[in-house]
C-alpha positions in Angstrom: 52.3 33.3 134.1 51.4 35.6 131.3 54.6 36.4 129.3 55.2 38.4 126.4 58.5 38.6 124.0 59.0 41.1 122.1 60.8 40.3 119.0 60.5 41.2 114.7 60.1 37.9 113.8 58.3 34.4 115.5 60.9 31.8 113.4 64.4 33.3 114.9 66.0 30.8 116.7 66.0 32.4 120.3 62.4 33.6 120.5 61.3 30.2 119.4 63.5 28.7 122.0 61.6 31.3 124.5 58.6 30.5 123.3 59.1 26.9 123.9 60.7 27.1 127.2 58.5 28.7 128.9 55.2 27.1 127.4 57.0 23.8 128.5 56.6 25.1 132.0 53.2 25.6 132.0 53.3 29.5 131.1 50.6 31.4 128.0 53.3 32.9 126.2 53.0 35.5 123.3 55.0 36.9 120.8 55.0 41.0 119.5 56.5 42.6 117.1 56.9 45.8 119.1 56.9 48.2 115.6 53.3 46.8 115.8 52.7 47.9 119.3 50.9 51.5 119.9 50.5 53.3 123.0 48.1 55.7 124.8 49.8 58.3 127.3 47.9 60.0 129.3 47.2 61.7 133.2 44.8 59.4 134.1 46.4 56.0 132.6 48.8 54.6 130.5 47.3 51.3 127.2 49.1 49.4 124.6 47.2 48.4 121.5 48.3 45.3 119.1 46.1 44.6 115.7 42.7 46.2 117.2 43.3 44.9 120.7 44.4 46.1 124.1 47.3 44.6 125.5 46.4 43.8 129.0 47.1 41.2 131.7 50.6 40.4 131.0 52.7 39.5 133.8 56.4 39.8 132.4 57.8 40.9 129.5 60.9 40.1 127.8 62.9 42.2 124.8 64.2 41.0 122.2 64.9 44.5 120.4 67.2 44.4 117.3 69.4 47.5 117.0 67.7 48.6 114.6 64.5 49.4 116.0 66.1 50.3 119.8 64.3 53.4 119.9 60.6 52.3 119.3 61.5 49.2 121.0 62.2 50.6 124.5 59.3 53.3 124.2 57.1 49.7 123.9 59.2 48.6 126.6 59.0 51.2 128.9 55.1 51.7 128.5 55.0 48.1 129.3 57.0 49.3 132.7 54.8 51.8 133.3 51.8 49.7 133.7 53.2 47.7 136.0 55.1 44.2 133.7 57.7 42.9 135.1 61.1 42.8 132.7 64.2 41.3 133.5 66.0 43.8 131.3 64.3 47.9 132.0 64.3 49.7 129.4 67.0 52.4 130.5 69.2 49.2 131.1 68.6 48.6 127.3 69.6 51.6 126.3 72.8 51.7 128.4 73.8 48.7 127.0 73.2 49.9 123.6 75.4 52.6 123.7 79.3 51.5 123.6 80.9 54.5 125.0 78.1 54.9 128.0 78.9 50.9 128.8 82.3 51.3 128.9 81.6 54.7 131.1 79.8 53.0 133.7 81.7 49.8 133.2 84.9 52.0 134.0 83.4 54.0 137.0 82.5 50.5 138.8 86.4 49.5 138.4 86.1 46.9 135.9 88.9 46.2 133.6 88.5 47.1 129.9 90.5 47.9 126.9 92.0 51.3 126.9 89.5 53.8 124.8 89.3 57.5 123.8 86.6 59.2 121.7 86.6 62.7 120.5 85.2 64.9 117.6 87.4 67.3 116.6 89.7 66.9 113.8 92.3 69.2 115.3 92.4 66.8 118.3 93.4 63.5 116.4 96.9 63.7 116.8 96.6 64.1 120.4 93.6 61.5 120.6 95.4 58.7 119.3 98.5 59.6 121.2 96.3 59.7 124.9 96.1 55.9 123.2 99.2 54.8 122.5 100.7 53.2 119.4 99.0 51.2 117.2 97.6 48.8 116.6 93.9 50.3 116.8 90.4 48.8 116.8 87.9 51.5 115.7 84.8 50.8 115.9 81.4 52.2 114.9 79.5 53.4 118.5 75.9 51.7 117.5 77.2 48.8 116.0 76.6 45.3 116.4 77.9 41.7 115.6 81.3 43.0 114.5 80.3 45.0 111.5 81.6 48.6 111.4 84.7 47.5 113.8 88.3 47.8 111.8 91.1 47.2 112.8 94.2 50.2 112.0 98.0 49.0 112.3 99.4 52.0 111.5 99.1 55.3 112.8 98.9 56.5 109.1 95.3 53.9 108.8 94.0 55.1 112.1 94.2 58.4 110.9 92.4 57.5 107.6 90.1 55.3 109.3 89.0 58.0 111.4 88.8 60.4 109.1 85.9 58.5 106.9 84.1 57.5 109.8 84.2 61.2 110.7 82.9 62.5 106.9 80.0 60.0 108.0 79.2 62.4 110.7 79.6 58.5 112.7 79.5 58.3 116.5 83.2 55.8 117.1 85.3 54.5 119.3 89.1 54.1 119.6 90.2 51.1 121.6 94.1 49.4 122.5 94.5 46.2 120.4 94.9 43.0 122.6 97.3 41.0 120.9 97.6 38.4 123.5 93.8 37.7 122.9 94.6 36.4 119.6 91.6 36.8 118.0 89.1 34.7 120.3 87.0 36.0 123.1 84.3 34.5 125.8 80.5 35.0 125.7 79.2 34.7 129.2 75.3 34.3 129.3 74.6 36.0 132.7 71.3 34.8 134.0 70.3 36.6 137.1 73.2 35.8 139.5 74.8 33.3 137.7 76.7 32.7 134.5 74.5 29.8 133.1 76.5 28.9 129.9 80.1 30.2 128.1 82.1 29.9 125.1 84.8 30.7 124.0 85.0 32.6 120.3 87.4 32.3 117.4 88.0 34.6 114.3 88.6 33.3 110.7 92.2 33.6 110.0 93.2 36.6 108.7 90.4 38.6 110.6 90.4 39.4 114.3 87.0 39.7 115.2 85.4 36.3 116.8 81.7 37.3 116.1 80.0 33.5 114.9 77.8 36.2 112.5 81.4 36.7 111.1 82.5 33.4 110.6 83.9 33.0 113.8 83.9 29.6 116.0 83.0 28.6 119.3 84.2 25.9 122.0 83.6 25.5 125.4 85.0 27.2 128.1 85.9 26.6 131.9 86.1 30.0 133.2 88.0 31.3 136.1 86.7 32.7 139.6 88.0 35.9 138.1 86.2 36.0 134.6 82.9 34.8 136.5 83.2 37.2 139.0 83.8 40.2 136.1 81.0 38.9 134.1 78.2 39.3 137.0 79.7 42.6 138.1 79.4 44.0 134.4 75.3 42.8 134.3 74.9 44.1 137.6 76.6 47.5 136.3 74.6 47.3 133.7 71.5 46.4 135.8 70.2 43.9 133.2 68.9 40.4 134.5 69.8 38.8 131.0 72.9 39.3 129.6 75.7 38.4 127.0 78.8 39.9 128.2 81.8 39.3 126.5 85.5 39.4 127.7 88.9 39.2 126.5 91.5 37.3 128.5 95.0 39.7 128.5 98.0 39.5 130.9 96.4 42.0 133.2 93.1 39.7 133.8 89.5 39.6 132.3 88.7 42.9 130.1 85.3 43.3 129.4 84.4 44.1 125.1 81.2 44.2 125.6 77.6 43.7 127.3 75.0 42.8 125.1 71.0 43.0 126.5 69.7 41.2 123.8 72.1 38.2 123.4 71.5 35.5 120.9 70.6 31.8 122.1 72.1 29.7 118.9 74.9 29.5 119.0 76.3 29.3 122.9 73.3 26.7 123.2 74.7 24.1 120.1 78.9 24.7 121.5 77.8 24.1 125.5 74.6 22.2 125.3 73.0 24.3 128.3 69.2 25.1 128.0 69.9 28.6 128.0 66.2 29.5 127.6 64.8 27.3 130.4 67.2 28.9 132.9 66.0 32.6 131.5 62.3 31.6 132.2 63.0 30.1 135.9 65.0 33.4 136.6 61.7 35.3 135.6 59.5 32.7 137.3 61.7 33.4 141.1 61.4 37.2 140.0 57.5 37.3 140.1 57.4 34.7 143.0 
């Protein structure tokens, strides 16, 4: 197999691990910085150029698109797609996932539990916004962010208000969610692989913070999950339609609520707390794929 990964930089941990994994198996594997990818659209064909060079004869193609660079990253993507490349993660998948209130949209529609959320964008409708919530406390959270940065939390209506009202004078896209208390500041990274959850941890905030993000300090331990959270975690990729996922749930007294479902989830971290080769199982679910 012919694989390529797109990702900014060769030395981060998880396209290394890729890179390994899969030339371990046997597989030519190379690595593009998709900002240095340029394409050709046209009627009678669609190319990819890199350095000089076509881009030709790849057989999958896996995305490892920052946040930063989501839009130019799925137009690489996606003109990878269009010339036939398999990818375990489509580009319209990636930008589903990208977008918070769309996820929770679709995670919603498919009946899967979440935290309570509103959005809205007129001032005048605050009041009535945060009421349709309920009392605080409130997480707000930035609709593009990522890793737990632009996410406060507001716990009183007075700082919700305030809260909002910055992130508003930032002409900011943002979300509203419930607070769940009795998660108590952890939450569980499922790495869905396919049809299976291959590895989970469990997250931890910092004292005094309540966001569990490792970026943020936060630490992880294993996890035995339930039927229940297993079962919510596959049904949330699959709503998603992403073959490689991090979704991440909260565990509250009315069952798993999904946070989150990430399409480009980091390897580091729930590979040192569980010891699972994560990136071996992601290159045999692309190996059955093209089989």
């Amino acid at each position: 197999m012919k694989l390529a990964i797109l990702s900014r930089n060769t030395r981060l941990y998880s396209t290394m691990r890729l890179v390994a994994a899969a030339r371990a198996r046997g597989h030519r594997v190379r690595v593009l910085d998709p900002l240095r990818c340029y394409m050709r659209i046209a009627r009678d064909g669609f190319a990819l150029h890199y350095g000089g060079r076509e881009l030709k004869g790849f057989d999958c193609v896996i995305p490892r698109i920052g946040a930063s660079v989501t839009f130019y990253g799925t137009a690489v993507l996606r003109q990878f797609e269009m010339m036939g490349v398999y990818t375990p993660n489509p580009s319209d998948a990636v930008l589903r996932a990208r977008d918070k209130l769309r996820s929770l949209q679709i995670l919603a529609k498919r009946g899967l539990g979440l935290p309570a959320t509103v959005f809205g964008d007129n001032p005048d409708d605050t009041a009535d916004l945060l009421n349709m919530l309920g009392p605080p406390p409130h997480v707000i959270k930035l609709n593009e962010g990522a890793q737990g940065s632009g996410v406060v939390l507001a716990e009183k209506p007075a700082a919700s208000q305030s809260v909002i009202e910055a992130f508003r004078g930032l002409y900011a896209n943002f979300l509203v969610q419930e607070f769940v208390r009795e998660a108590n500041g952890r939450d569980i990274r499922c790495f869905v692989v396919g049809d299976r959850v291959v590895a989970a941890m469990q997250r931890e905030a910092v004292p005094g913070d309540f966001r569990s993000n490792l970026h943020r300090g936060g630490t992880g331990s294993r996890v035995t999950l339930s039927a229940a959270e297993r079962r919510t975690a596959l049904r949330a990729a699959r709503a998603m339609e992403l073959g490689i996922a991090g979704v991440d749930l909260l565990r509250s007294a009315r069952g798993p609520l999904v946070l989150e479902v990430n399409a480009s989830p980091g390897l580091e971290g729930i590979e040192t707390v569980t010891g699972v080769d994560v990136a071996a199982a992601v290159i045999r679910h692309v190996e059955a794929a093209l089989a």
